[in-house]
N, C-alpha and C positions, 0 to 999 in steps of 0.2 A: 374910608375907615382904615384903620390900624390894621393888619392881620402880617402874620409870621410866614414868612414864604420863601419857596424854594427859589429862587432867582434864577439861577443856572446850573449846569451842567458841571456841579465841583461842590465838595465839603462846604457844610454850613449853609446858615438861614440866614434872614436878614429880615426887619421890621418893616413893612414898606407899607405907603397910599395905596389902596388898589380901590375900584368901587364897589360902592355897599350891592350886591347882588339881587338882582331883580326877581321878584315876587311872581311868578304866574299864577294862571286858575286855581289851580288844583296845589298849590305848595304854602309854603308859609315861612316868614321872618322870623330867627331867633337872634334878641340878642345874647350873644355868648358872656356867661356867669363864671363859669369853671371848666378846664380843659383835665384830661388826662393823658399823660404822656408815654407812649410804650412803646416797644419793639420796632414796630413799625415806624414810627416819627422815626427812631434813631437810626436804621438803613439808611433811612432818606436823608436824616441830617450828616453821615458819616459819610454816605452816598457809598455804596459800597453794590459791588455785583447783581446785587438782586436790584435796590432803585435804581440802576443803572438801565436795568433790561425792563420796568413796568412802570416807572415815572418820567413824566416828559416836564419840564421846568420851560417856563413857569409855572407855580402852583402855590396856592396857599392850601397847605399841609391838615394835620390833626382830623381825627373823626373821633374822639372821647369825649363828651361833654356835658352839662346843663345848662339850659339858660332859659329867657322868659318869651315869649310869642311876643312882638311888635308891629307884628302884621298879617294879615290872612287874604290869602286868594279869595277870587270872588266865588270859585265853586266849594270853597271847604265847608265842612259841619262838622259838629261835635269837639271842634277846637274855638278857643275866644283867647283874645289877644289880655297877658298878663299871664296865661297858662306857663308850669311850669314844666319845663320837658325836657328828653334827652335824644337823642336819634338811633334809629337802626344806620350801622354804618355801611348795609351793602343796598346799592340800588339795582331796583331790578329789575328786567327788560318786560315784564307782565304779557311775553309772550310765545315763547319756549314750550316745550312739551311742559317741562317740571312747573312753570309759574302757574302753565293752562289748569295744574292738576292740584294746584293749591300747594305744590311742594318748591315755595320762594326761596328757601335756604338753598338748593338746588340749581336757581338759575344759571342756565350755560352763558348768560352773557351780563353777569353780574361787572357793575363797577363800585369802585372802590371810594367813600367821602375819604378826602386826604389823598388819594391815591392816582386814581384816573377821573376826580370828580375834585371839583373846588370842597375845602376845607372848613373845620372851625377851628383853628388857631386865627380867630380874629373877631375882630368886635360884633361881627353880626355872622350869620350862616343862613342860607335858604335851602330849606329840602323840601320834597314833595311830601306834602300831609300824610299818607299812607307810611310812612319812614318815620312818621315824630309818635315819641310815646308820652303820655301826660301821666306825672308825678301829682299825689298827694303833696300840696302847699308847703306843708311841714313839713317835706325830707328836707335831709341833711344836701346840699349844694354840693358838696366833693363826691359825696355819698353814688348823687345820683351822675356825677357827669365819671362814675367807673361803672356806669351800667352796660357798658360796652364787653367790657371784658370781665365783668363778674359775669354775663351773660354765656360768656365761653364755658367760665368755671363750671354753672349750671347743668348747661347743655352735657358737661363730660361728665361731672358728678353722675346726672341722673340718666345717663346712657342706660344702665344697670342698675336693678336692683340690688341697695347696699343695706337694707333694714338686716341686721344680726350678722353681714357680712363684714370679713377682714377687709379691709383696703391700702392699698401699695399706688403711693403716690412719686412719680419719680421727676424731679424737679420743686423747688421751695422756693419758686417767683410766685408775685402777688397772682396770680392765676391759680398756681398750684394749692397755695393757703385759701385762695377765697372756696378752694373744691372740695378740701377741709372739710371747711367751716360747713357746709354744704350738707357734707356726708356724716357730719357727725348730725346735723341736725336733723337727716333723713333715720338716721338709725343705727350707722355699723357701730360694728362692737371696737375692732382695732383699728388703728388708721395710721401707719407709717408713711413719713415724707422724708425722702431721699433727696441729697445734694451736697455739695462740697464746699457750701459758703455760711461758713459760717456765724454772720449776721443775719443770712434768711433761714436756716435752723433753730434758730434763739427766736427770731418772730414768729414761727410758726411754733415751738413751746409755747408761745405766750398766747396765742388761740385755743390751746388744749389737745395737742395730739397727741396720738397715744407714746409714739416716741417717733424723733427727726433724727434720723442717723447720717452720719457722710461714710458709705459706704466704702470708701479708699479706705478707713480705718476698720471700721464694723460692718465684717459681713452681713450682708441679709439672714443666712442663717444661722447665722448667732441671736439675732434681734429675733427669726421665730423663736426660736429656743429659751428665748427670756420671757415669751408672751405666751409658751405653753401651745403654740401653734403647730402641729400635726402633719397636714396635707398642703399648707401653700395659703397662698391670696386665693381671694375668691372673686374678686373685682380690681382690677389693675387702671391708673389713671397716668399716663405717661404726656409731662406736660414740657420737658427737658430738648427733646429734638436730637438728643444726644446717643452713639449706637450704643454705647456702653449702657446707658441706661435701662433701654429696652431689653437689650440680653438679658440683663439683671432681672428683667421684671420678666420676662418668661421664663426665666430658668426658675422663678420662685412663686410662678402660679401653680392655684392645685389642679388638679386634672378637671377638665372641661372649665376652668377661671375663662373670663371672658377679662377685655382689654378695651379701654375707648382711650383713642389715642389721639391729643390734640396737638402734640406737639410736631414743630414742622422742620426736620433734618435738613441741613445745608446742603447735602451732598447722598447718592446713592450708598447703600452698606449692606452688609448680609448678614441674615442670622440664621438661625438652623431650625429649617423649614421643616424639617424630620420629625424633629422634638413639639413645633407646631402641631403639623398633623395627629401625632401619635396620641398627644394629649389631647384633643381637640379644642383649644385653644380658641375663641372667638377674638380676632382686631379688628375694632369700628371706626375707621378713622370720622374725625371730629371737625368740623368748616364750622364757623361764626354761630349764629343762633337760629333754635326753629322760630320763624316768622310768623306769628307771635307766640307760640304755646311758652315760649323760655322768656321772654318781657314779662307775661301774665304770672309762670313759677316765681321771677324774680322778686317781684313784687308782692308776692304773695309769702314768699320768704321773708324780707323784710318787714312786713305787716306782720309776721305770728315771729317777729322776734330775734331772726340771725339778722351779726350785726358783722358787716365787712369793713365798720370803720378803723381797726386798728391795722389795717393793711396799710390806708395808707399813711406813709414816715414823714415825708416834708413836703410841702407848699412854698409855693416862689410867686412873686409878682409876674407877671406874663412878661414882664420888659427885660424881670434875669432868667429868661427863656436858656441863655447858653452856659448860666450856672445847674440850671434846671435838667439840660441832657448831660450835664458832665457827670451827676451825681449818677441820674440812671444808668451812663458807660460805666462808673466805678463800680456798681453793682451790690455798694453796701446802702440799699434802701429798698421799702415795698413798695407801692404805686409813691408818683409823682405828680401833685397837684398845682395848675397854673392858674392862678386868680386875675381874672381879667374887669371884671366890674363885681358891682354890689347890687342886688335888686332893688327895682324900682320901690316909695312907695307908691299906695295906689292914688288914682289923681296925677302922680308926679307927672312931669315931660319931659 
């Protein structure tokens, strides 16, 4: 099969033969329909410090996707081959304290699909049935292969209770907007997204927030001050990585605001632990998704109505994969979608 891989030890992917991936008991065949392409591909494709220290080449890359079941282990159930699915992208050791206690997201010796784990940037993927999640027929195909990282979104959205709460969103990448779209459909009242690009300020306008400020121009407290705001945020989502960010976003919580924080800093930084304390400030840092309560929200979401398709901006043929991450490195787009095939229909072979 076809699949997109890390060859070696140096910048860039390459399209190569590798073989289609062998099926056990308990696992099951997809062919891959739709890829999505994020943060993580592009370490790996730029090869930079971090996949330098947690990716071993070779590898066929990517864990965002949908596509259709082609094949089923002999011990699976409640999956049938044509199903349409997408994967949980962390696999997990099912034997750790945390997995023994039902707390998967948790696992101490979780691996990574894309990462420490063969890929779906390629015509087919095998994961272990326990990892595949089956879509309603009807979804949208792009829709469902960003269930990966709309799952993020989720998970930090609904960390806290945001029904009639302000929300301070720091960062306006497709994560930050799908957490939006999220929170607006849980309930808060205001919902400010912060960042300094502005092409993902205009897209996240165009979901309905309450205002997208780049804060280098527009203080934060200016922006309460125009919204009639009092005491602060009362739910803070920090989705940037960036230390700037964060200061911002606790220097303008109100007293006891809580914080679910998904985003993941390059480097150690300080901030003033003081002003933490004094306020009592809650930060919950935020890893991938609960195993499954956040697939079951997700879904459940998209069924009564939120729609994350305007996040994503362009789709590429999976072969202009290296037009595909340049757009993402530019950084003027939402998600990035790679089409790899077209579903079957049924009957077909």
């Amino acid at each position: 099969m076809k699949a997109l891989v890390k060859a070696s030890a140096e910048p860039g992917l390459l399209i190569e033969d590798v073989p289609v991936p062998a099926v056990g008991r308990g696992d099951v065949l997809v062919r891959v329909l739709r890829t999505g392409v994020c943060g993580t591909d592009l370490h790996i494709y730029e090869w930079d410090g971090w996949a330098k220290e947690n990716v071993t080449a070779p590898l066929v890359i990517g864990h965002e996707f949908s596509g259709e079941i082609v094949e089923i282990g002999s011990e699976v159930e409640d999956l049938d081959v044509g199903d349409i699915v997408s994967g949980e992208g962390h696999i997990v050791c099912g034997k750790c304290r945390n997995c023994m206690a039902g707390r998967r997201v948790q696992c101490a010796r979780t691996k990574g699909v894309g990462v420490n784990y063969p890929g779906a940037f390629a015509e087919f993927v095998a994961l272990p049935a326990t990892n595949v999640w089956k879509h309603p027929a009807s979804i949208d195909l792009a829709v469902a292969a960003i269930f990966d990282p709309f799952g993020n979104a989720v998970h930090t959205a609904l960390a806290f209770p945001v029904l009639g709460e302000d929300v301070l969103i720091t960062g306006a990448g497709p994560i930050g907007i799908m957490a939006a779209i999220v929170a607006r459909h849980a309930g808060a009242r205001h919902i400010v997204i912060t960042d300094v690009s502005p092409y993902r300020l205009e897209l996240a306008r165009k979901v309905g927030v309450t205002v997208a400020a780049d804060t280098s121009r527009t203080p934060l407290s200016e922006v309460m001050a125009e919204l009639g705001m009092r005491e602060g945020f009362d739910v803070g989502m920090e989705m940037s990585g960036k230390p700037v960010a964060l200061r911002e976003m606790l220097g303008a919580m109100t007293h006891g605001g809580k914080i679910a924080m998904l985003g993941l800093p390059a480097e150690q930084f300080p901030i003033d632990w003081a002003h933490l304390v004094l306020n009592m400030i809650t930060v919950k840092g935020i890893y991938g998704r609960e195993m499954f309560e956040t697939w079951y929200e997700m879904s459940v979401l998209t069924q009564s109505g939120v729609d994350i398709s305007p996040v994503i901006t362009h789709r590429f043929d999976a072969a202009d994969y290296a037009a595909a991450f340049e757009t993402v490195k530019a950084g003027k787009c939402g998600k990035v979608v790679l089409d790899w095939a077209e579903r079957q229909q049924p009957g077909a072979r």
